[in-house]
C-alpha positions in Angstrom: 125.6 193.9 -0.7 127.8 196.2 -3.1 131.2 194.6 -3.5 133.0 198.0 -4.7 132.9 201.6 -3.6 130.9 204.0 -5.3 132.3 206.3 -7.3 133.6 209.7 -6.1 130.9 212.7 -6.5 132.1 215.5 -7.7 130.5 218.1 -4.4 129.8 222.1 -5.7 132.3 223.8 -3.2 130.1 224.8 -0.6 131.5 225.4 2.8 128.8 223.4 5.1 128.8 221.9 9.0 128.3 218.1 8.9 128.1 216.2 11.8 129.2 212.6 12.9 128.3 210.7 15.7 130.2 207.7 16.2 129.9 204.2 18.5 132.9 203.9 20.3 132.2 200.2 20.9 134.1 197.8 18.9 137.1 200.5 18.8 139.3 198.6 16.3 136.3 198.9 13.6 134.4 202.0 14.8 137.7 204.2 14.6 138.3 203.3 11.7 135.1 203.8 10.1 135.0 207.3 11.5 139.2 207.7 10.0 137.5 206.5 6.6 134.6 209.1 7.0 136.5 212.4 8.1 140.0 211.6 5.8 136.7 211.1 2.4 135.1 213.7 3.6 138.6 215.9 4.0 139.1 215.0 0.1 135.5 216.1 -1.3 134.7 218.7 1.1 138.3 220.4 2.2 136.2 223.7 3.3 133.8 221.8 5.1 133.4 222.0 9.0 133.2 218.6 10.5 132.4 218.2 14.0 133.0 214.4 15.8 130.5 213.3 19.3 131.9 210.0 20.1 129.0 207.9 22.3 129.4 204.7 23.9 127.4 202.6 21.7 125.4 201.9 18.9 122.4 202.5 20.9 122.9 206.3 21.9 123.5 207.0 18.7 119.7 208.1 17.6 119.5 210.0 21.2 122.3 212.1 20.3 121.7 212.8 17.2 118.2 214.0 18.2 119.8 216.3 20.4 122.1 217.6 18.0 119.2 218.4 15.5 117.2 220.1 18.3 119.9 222.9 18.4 121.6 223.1 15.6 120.8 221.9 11.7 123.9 220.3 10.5 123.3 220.2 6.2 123.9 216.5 7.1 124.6 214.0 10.1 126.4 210.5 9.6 125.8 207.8 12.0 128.9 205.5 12.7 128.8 202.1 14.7 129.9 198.5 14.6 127.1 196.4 16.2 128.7 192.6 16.3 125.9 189.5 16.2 126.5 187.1 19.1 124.8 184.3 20.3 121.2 186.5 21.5 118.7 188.8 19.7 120.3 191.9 21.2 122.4 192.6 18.1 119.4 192.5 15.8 116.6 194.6 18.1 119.8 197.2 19.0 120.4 197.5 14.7 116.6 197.6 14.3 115.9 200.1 17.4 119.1 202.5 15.5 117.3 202.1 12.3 114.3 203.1 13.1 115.0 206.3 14.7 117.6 207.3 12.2 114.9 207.3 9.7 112.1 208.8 11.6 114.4 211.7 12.9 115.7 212.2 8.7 112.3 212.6 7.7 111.3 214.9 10.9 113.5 217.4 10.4 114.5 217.0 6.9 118.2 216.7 7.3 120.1 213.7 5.3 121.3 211.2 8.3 123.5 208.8 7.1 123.0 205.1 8.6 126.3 203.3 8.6 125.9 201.4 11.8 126.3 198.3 10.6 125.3 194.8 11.1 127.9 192.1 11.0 128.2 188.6 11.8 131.5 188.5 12.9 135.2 190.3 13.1 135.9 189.4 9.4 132.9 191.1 8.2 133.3 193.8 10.4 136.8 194.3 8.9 135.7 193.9 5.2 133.5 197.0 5.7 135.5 199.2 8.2 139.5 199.1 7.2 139.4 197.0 3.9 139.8 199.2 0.4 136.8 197.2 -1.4 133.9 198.2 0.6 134.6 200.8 2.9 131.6 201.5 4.6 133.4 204.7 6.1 134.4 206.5 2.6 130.8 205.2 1.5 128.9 206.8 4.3 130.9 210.8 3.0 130.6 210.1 -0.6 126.5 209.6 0.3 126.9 212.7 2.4 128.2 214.5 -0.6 125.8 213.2 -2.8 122.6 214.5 -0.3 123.8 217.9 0.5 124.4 218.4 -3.1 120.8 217.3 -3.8 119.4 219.5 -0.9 121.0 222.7 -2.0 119.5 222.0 -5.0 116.5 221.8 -3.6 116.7 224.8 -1.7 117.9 226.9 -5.1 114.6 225.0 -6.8 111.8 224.0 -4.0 110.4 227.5 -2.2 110.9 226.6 1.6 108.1 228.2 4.6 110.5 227.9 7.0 114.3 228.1 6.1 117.0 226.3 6.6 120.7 227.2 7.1 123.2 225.2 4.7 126.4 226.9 6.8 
């Protein structure tokens, strides 16, 4: 686990329509990481269009994000949740279910999605990721957005696509 924040990209300017979709489950750390997200995103993207669905946890996450990506193609999608261990295996086969998808929908329709639904053992890690300054999962998860939709416009400008994609 990274103990600092990466550093800031610098993004190329161009006005593009992210999309996050956000657990509301563990509100104190979920709204926070989805505060982090927009108010980075707000700083390297300021001409950026972001639109926010709020779901009610970690686990409709993948379905809405499918749905999203069946009628619209964000440049990018973040995925925000707070999944908490307790004392059963739900925790772990919830993350793993959320993982999975997240990664097979990416490569399916060859939009960047963002994972930051995290993992944590308990309230103090949640906190170190979603509200402390060190390792802000939230300001992480838009300065990786930044960093992808910079690398697939360039790969638009470079790669010859069959069937295009809008970056708007």
């Amino acid at each position: 686990m990274s103990s600092i924040l990466p550093p800031r990209p610098r993004f190329s300017g161009h006005k593009v329509r992210i999309c996050v979709v956000a657990s509301k489950y563990n509100p104190e750390f979920s709204d926070a990481l989805v505060e982090n997200t927009i108010d980075e995103l707000g700083e390297i993207m300021p001409q950026s269009r972001v639109d926010l669905i709020r779901v009610p946890g970690a686990f409709e996450i993948p379905v809405t994000i499918s749905t999203v990506l069946s009628r619209e193609l964000p440049v990018c999608v973040i995925a925000l949740g707070v999944i908490i261990r307790g004392s059963t295996a739900h925790a772990d086969l919830v993350a793993e279910s959320v993982t999975t998808s997240l990664q097979q929908m990416a490569v399916a329709h060859q939009v960047p999605i963002i994972h930051e639904v995290l993992l944590v053992d308990d309230e103090k890690q949640a906190y170190a990721r979603c509200i402390g300054a060190n390792i802000n999962r939230g300001r992480e998860a838009a300065r990786a957005a930044t960093s992808m939709i910079d690398i697939f416009i360039e790969l638009d400008r470079t790669i010859p696509r069959t069937n295009n994609r809008s970056n708007a």
